[in-house]
N, C-alpha and C positions, 0 to 999 in steps of 0.2 A: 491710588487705586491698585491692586492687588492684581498680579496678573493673568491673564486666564491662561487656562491649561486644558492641554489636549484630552479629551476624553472619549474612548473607544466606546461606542452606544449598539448596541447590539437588539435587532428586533426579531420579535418573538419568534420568528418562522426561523430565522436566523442561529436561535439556540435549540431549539427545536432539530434542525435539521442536522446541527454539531451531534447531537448526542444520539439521533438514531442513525448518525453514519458511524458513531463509536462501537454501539451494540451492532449493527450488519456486520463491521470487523472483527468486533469478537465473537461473532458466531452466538452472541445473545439471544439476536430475533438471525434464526435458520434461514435457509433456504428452502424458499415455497412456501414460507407461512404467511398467511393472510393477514396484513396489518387492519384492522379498521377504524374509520374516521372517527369514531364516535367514542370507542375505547381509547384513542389516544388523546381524543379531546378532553375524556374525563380524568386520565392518569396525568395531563400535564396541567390541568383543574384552565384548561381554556378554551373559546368558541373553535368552532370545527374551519374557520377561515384559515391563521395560520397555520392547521394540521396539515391541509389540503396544498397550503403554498408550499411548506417542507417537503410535501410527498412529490410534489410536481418536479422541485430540484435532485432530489433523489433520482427521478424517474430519467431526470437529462444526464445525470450522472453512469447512470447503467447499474445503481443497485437495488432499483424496487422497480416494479412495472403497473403505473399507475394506473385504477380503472375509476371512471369518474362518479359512478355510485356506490362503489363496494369499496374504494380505501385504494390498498395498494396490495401488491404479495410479492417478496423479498425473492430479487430473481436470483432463479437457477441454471446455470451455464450447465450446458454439454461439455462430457471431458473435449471433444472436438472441438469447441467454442476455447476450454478452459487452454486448451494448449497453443490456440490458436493467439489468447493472450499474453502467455510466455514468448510467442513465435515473433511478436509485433516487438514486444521489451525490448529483445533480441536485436533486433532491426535497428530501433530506436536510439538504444542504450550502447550501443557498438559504434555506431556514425558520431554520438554526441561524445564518448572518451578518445575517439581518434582524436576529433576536435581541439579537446578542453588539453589534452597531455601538453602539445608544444605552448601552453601560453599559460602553465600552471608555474605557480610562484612555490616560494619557500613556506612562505604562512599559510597556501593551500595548504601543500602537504602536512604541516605542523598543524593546522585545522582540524584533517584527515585521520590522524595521530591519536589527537584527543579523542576523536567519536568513537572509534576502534577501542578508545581502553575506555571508553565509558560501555560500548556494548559488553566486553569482557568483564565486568563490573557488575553488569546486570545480570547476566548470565550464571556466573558464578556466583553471589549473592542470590540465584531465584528469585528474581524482578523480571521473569520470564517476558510479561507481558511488554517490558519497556524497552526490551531488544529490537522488536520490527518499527516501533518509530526511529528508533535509533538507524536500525538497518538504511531505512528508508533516507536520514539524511544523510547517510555516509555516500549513497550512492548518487544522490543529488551535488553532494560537495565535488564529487570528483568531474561530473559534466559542467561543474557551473564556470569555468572559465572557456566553455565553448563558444560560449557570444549567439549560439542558436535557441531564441526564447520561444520561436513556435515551435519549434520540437520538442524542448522541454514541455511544453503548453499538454502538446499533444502527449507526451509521458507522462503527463502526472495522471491526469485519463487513466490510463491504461495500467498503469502502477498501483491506482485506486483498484483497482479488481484485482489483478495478481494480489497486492499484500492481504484483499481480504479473506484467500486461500490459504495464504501464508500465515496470518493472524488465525484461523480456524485450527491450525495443527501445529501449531508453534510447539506446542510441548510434545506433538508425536515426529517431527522430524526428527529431533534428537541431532542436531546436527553439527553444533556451533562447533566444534572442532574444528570440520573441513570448513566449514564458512571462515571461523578467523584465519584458516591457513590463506585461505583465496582474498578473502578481503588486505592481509595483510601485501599478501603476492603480486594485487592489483596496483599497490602502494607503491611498492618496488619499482617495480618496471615502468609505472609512470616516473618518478624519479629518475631514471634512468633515460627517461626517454624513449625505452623499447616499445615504440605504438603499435607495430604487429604481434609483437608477442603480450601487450598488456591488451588487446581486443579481443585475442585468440583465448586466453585466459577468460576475460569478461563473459565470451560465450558459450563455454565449457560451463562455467560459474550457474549462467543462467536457466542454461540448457539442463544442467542434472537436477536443479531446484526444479522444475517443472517436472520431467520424470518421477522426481518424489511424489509432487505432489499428486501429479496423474494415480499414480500407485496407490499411495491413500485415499483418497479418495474416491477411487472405482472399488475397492475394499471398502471402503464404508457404507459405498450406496448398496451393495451386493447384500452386506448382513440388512440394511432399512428394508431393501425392497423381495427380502426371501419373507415367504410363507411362513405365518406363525404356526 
């Protein structure tokens, strides 16, 4: 008898909710636009049950705000709210590399390595898009010998909104320069050993990506919301 194999089965709500969490990051489906049930049931040629379960996961997620007869509408953070997300990273992402530095191996770092010249890969090639997955696991690599899975838990949360700001302006940051300087600096000093001075760094890191992004984006809603 021929032996079975594992096979990854995926339901409907399930691919459903993969791909409207793709278009919310890439700023596909906006901020404030009204999903509805009915149009997404016909565009994915399916009954309005699993529209509704996707939207409901979405809505625990924090990137659509479900309403139970009209669909959904694709939330929109106050810069107060947006910085307040960065503010939380910060928190998060500072506590978890103090952690992870003293219990980080060699194949971390040579892990670490790799993601970095794949990000510089994309970048340079214009694979723009494939840079903040990327970002996203390099920064995961470097917490992940912290041994703290509810804070990671709670980070990815939170991570999930920040990169979808970061995903929205990926190509007006303009910025991979100073990011590979930092990303590579983070690497360092974790090698090193240096935990206050690779935290210190981490939150500088964090801290100027949010002022960016504050910055464009309070400039983008100013030209939406001026007087035609």
């Amino acid at each position: 008898m021929a032996q079975k194999r594992a096979v990854v089965r995926q339901s409907l709500p399930d691919v459903i909710v993969a791909d409207l969490r793709k278009r919310i990051l890439s700023g596909n489906l906006v901020e404030g636009e009204l999903i509805r049930q009915e149009l997404l049931a016909d565009e994915y040629d399916v009954s309005r049950m699993p529209i509704r379960e996707a939207l409901k996961r979405l809505d625990a997620e924090g990137l659509v705000v479900f309403q139970n007869n009209r669909g959904a509408t694709v939330t929109k953070h106050t810069l107060e709210e947006i910085a307040e997300i960065f503010d939380v990273r910060i928190l998060l992402e500072v506590d978890l590399f103090r952690r992870s530095i003293p219990n980080m191996t060699e194949q971390d770092f040579v892990e670490c390595e790799e993601i970095l010249n794949a990000m510089h890969t994309s970048y340079a090639s214009g694979q723009v898009a494939e840079w903040g997955p990327l970002n996203e696991e390099y920064h995961n690599k470097l917490y992940e010998a912290s041994g703290r899975e509810l804070t990671k838990a709670l980070l990815e949360r939170v991570s999930l909104q920040s990169n979808r700001y970061v995903g929205m302006h990926i190509d007006e940051l303009n910025k991979s320069d100073n990011a590979e300087k930092d990303h590579q600096a983070l690497l360092d000093l974790a090698r090193k050993g240096l935990v206050d001075e690779a935290a210190e760094k981490l939150r500088s890191h964090i801290e100027n990506t949010k002022l960016q992004m504050l910055e464009l984006i309070a400039a983008k809603r100013a030209v939406e919301d001026a007087p035609s």
